[in-house]
N, C-alpha and C positions, 0 to 999 in steps of 0.2 A: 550609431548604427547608420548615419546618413545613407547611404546612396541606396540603399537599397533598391532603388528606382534611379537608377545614374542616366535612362537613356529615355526614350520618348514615347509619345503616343496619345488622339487628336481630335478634334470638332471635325461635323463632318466634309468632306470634301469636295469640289465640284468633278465635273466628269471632265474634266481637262483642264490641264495651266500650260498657260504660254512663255517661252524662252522669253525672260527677264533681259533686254538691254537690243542693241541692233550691232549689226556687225564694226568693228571698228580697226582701226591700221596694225598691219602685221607686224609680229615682228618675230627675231629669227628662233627657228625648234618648234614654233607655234602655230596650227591655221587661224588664221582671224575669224571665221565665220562663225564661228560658236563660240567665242569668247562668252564668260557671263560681263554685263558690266553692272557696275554699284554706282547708287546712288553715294551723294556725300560729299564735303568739303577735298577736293582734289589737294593731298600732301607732297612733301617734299622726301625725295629718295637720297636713300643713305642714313646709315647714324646705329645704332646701335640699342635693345633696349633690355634693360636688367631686372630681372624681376626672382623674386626667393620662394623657393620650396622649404616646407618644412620636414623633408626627409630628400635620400635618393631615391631619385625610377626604380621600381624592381626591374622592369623589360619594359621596352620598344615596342612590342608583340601589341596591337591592338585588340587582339582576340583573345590574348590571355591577361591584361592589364585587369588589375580589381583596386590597387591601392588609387586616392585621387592624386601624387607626386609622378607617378606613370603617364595617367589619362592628361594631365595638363599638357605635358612634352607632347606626349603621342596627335594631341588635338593639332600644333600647330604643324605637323611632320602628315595627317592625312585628309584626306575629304570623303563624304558621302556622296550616294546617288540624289537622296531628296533632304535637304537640311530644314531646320527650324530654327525660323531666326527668332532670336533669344530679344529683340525689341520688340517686334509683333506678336509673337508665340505662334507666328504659323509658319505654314510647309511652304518655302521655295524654290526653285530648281537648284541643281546644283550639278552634279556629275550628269545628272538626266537635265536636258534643257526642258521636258517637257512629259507629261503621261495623260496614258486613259486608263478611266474607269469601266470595266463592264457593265452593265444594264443593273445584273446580282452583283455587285458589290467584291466579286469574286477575283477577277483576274484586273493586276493592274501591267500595261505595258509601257516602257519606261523607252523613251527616246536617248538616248546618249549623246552628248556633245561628240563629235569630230573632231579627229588633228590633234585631241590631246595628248600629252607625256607626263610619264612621271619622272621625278627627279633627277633620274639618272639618265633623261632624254630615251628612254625605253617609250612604244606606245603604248595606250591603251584604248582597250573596244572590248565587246560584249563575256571574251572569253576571260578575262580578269573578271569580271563580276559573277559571271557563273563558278568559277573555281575560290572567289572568297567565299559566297555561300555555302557554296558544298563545305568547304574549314570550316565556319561557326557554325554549321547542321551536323559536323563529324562528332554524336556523343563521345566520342574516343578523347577529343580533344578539351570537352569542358569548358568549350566556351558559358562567359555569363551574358550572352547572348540569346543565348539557343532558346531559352523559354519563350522569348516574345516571339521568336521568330518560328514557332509550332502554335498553329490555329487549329480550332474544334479537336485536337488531337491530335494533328498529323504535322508535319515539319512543312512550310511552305514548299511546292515545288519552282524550282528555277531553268526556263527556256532560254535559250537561244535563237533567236526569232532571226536574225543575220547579223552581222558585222559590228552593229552599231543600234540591235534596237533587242530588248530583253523582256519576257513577261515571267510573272511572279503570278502564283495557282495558288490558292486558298482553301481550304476547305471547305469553310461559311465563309459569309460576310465579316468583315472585319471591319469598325467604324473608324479607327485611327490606323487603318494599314500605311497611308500613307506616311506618317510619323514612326513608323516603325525603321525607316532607311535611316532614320538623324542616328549619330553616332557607330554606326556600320560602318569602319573603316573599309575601304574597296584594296584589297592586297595585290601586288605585282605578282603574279603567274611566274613570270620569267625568272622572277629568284626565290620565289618560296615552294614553289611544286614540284621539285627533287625530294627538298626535306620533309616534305610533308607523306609524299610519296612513301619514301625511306624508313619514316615513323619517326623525325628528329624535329619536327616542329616545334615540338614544345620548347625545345632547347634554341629555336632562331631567334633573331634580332634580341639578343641579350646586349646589355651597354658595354658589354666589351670589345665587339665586333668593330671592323675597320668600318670607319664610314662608310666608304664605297661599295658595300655588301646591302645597303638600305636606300628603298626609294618609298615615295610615295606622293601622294597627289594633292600635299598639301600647302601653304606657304612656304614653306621653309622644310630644307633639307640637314641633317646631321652633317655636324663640322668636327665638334671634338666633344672627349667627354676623359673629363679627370677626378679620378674616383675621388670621394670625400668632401670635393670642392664643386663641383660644374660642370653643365653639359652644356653647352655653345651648338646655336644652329645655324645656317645660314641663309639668305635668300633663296628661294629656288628658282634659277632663271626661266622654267617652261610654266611656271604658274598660268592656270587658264581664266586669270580675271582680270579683269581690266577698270580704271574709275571711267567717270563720264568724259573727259578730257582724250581717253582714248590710252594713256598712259598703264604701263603694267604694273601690276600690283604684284607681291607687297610692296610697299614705301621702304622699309626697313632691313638695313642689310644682313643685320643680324638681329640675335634674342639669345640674351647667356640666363639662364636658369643657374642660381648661384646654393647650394642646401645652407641653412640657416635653420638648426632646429628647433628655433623656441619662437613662440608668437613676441614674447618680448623684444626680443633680440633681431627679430625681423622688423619690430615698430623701431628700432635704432637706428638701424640702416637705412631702413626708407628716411627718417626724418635727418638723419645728413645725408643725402640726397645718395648715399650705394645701390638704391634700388629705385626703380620709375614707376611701378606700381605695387597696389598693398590692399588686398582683401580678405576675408575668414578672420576676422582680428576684432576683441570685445570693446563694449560698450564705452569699457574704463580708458581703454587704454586709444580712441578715437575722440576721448575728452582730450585728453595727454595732448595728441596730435593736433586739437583742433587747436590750441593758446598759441601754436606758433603756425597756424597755415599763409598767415597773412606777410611774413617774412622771411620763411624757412624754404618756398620755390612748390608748392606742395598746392593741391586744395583736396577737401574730402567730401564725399557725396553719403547720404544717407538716403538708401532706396525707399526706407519704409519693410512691409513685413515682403518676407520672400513666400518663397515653399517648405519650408522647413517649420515644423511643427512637433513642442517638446509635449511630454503628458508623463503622468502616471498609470503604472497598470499594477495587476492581484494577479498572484500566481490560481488560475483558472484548470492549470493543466488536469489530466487523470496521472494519476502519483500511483497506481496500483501496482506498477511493478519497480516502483524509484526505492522504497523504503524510506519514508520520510512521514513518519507518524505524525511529529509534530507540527510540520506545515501542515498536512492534511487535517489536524485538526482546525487551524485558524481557518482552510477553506470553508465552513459552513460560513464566516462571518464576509469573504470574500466573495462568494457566489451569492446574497442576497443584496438584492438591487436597493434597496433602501439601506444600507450598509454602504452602500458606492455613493448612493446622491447624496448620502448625508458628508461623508469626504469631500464630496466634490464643493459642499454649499460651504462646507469649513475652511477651504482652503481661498485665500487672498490673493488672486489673479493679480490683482492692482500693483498690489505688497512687491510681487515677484515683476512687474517691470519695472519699477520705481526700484527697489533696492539692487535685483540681480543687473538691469540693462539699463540702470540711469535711465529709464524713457523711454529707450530704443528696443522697444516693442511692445507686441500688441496682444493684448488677453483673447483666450479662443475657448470655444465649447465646443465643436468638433474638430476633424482634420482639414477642414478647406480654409483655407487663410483669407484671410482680405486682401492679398497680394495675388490669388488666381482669380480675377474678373470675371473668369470667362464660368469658372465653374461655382463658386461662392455660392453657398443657398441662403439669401438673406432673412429668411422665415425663422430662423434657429436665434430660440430664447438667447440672452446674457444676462442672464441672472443675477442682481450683487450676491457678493459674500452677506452670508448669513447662519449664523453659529448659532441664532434662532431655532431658526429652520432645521438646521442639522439636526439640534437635540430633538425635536419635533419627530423627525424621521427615525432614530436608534429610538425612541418610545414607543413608537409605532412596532418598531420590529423585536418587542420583548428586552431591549436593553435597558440598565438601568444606572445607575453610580453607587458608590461604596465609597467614605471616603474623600471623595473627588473624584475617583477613579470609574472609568466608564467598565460595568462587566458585562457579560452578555447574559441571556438567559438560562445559562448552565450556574451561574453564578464564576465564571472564569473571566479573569483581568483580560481587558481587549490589548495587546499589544504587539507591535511587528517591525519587522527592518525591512530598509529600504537600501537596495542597490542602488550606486552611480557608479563613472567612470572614474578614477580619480585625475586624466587626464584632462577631464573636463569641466572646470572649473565651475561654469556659468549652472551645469547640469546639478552640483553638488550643493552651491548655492541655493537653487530650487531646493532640492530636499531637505534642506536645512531652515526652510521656512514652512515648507509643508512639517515638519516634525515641531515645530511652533504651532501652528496655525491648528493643529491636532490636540496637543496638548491642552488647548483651552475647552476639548470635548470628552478631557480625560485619558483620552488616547495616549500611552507609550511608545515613542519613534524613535529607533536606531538608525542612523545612518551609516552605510558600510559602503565607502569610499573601495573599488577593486579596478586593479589593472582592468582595459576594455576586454584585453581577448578571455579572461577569465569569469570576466563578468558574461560575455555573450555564452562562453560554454554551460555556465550555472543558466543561460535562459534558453537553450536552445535546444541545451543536451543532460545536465545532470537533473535541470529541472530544481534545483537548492537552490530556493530565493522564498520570501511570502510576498515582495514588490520592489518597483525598481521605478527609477526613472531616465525615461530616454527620449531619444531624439530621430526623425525621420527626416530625410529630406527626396523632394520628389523630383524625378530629373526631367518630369515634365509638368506643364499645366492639368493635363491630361487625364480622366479617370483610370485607363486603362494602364500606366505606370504606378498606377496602386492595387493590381491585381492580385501580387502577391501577399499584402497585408489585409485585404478585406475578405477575399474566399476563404473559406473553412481549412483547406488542406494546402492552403498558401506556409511558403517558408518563412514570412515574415509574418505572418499571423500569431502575433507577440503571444497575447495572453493564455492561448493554445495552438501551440501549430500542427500542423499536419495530420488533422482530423482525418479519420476515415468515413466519417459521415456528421452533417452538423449536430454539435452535442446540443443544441438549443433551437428555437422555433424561430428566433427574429436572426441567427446565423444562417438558416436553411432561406429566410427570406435575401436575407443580404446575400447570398450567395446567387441565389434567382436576379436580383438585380444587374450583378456587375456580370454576369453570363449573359443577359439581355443587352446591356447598355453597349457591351463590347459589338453586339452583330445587329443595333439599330443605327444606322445610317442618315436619320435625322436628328440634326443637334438640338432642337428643341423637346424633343422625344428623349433622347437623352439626359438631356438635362431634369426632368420630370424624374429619371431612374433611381440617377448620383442623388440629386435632393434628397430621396427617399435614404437612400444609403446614409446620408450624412444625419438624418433626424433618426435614426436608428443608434448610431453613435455617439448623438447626443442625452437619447432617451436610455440606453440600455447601458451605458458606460463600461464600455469591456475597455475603453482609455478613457484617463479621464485627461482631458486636454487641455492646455495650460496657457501655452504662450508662445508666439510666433516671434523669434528676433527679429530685430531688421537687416536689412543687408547694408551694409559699409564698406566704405572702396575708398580708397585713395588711390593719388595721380600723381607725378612731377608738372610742372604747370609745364615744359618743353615738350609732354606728350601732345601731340593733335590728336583729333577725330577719337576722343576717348569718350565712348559710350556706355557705363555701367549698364548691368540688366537683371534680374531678376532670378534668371537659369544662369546654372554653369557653364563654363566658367565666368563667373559675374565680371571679372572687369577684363580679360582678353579675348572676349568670344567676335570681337570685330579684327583679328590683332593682323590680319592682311591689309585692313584699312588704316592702321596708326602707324604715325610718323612721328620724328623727333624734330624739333625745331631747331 
């Protein structure tokens, strides 16, 4: 279910950031004086770099893109107003050289670079960001934007303050507004505002469109695209970034994006050198990689845990009008908390990085990784496995054995299944040691491996599961990119979504939390909030949370300035700065 949180949101902010770098030499399409420049090893221009999707782009379209084979292309084809760099985790200029904050937290006003173009040497200024807004605010269109960018209720409002300078109205305070621009592609007016007009948006920049029909403000511009096989981009000459040298970025003249559907078959390719980079790829198969990096032109990087956090959950839902009698009976055993802690003590955190990730990764009892610094609340117990303890806890709560067999106090065998994806290996694996790890407290485990999109309908909508295991990943450091999974009436709020009101006491709390944390403005105030949130999650276990992978990346050793990171996309989120040797 990764992205659920594909985009951003922040610690708090100061009342103004200064345009990043100083002016530097012109060159032709471009004014020099708002160039951004980068820090960094100054590369060499030219070369070409190849890297595999495990599918095709559905669309081009940054406002209607949801698969991550779209978002990757799309990334290197646009730019934002305020980006988040993916090595700091903070907000730097980008499209805006610079903003202020208001007094209340309310109004930010966003400075624009000058003299910029998009690809197709078109300009851009304030009326391209007023007209992308209004598209991801248009509920007509659907964007999966639109949530973050509606505060206290109401949709941001977007001014025109003049030519080159823009404020954005709020309704409350907002703590990570400014992280809210990262991932906001900024659209060309000039070719999308007929169709959108017209009602045909949703049908523009599809991958079959003549190149010359698409611009946009970011490295690199669409060059070709052959169905089955490849989409090829090319430099964009009016790029507005510059290195310290003073030279134009990007380095690289092109980036062919090649489809390669198997994680396998993608570790192929990179290791005879088809492809220059290589990340989302397991544990197993990063051993494979590692026997030959020292000769094969290759090295690999192990980040440690990222944002991505797997767990288990109990179907919590209300079933009253699903017809599912016999889930609804195992509910009494799901909805008692000593029923959860006692799974939670039985289950082998260890077991599961040692056997599923060889090592490469990190055991968790709540949702914040030890790979987010900033938010981490290091007060939260780690308990070892204890099958002790477990039995301890079903005693406590009227259960007994039979047999071997754990039953509950009706005298009824405890036993249940457990959903995965079957596409996902690593995830089924986990289940399959949870239905171990069970077993030795008597407990009966099914594992029922299902296609993802039918797995997500049985959780989202038919409600037929008694548990499942999954995986989140957050697109930011940020608590506020976890709004949808922690509020009551959140769409990603697994275990029950879309409460009409909290069915429980410490969800009514948690809910008070992340409504406060979102409109306080002090990050230490904040932080005080999320903690709370996280030992709630830890204590009440509506997930019980498992295991953090690590993030892996591979390189060709010919790429320079390759910086892996933590956020998406982990190994091309600098890809204006990498050159080929």
């Amino acid at each position: 279910m990764g992205r659920t949180h594909i985009w951003a949101k922040c610690a708090a902010l100061g009342l103004a950031v200064a345009c990043l770098g100083a002016p530097t030499k012109a060159r032709a399409g471009q004014a020099s004086d708002d160039r951004m420049v980068l820090e960094g090893v100054p590369g060499h221009a030219g070369g070409r770099l190849v890297v595999a999707l495990r599918s095709e782009p559905k669309t081009l379209n940054p406002v209607l893109a949801v698969d991550e084979p779209s978002r990757e292309v799309i990334r290197c084809l646009s730019a934002d107003l305020i980006h988040i760099n993916r090595a700091s985790l903070k907000t730097e200029p980008a499209l805006a050289k610079s903003w202020n904050v208001s007094r209340d937290g309310r109004q930010y006003t966003l400075q624009l670079r000058r003299g910029l173009r998009f690809s197709d040497g078109a300009p851009f200024d304030a009326d391209d960001v007023v007209f992308s807004f209004q598209v991801y605010l248009d509920e007509k269109i659907d964007s999966t934007q639109r949530d973050l960018l509606v505060v206290g209720g109401k949709p941001i409002t977007v001014v025109k303050v003049d030519q080159y300078t823009v404020r954005f109205e709020m309704a409350q305070p907002y703590a990570a507004a400014g992280r809210l621009f990262d991932g906001v592609a900024i659209l060309p007016r000039h070719l999308l505002e007929a169709s959108y007009k017209g009602g045909g948006f949703s049908e523009a920049w599809n991958l079959s469109m003549a190149a010359n029909q698409f611009a946009g403000l970011g490295p690199f511009r669409l060059k070709e695209y052959v169905p089955g096989q490849q989409v090829t981009l090319e430099r964009n000459p009016y790029y507005w970034k510059a290195d310290r040298a003073g030279n134009p970025l990007p380095y690289l003249g092109e980036v062919m994006f090649l489809f390669v559907p198997s994680e396998d078959a993608q570790v192929i390719r990179f290791q005879a050198g088809d492809t220059d980079a290589l990340s989302r790829f397991s544990s197993e198969n990063f051993a494979v990689l590692q026997k030959q990096q020292g000769t094969k032109g290759y090295h690999l990087d192990d980040l440690g845990p990222g944002l991505e956090y797997n767990f288990l959950f109990f179907n919590l839902n209300d079933l009253g009008a699903k017809n599912l009698p016999e889930i609804a009976k195992k509910q009494s055993w799901f909805q008692d908390l000593r029923f959860r802690q006692a799974v939670s003590a039985a289950i082998d955190r260890d077991g599961i990085v040692r056997l599923v990730y060889g090592g490469r990764a990190t055991a968790i009892w709540d949702q914040v990784t030890p790979g987010n610094k900033l938010w981490v609340d290091d007060k939260i117990a780690h308990p070892k496995r204890s099958v002790e303890r477990a039995r301890e806890l079903l005693q406590s709560a009227g259960y007994s054995w039979k047999n071997g067999a754990l039953v509950d106090p009706r005298g009824k065998a405890v036993e249940f299944s457990i959903l995965t994806s079957a596409s996902n290996a690593q995830r089924t694996k986990i289940a399959t040691i949870i239905q171990d790890d069970l077993s030795q407290l008597g407990i009966t485990v099914q594992v029922v491996p299902l296609d993802f999109h039918a797995m997500v309908d049985r959780l989202q909508s038919s409600y037929n599961y008694e548990a499942a295991v999954m995986g989140l990943v957050s697109g930011d450091a940020d608590p506020t990119s976890e709004m949808n999974v922690w509020l009551s009436n959140g769409e990603t709020h697994l275990w029950h979504p879309n409460q009409a009101k909290p069915a429980t006491p410490w969800e009514s709390e948690m809910d008070g939390l992340m409504e406060k944390q979102l409109v306080t403005l002090d990050y230490a105030k904040r932080k005080q909030l999320y903690d709370r949130v996280q030992e709630i999650v830890a204590e009440e276990l509506p997930v019980i949370c498992l295991v953090s992978p690590n993030i892996l990346v591979g390189a060709a050793n010919r790429v320079g300035n390759f910086r892996p990171a933590i956020l998406v996309p982990y190994a091309l989120w600098n890809i204006d700065q990498l050159y080929v040797q």
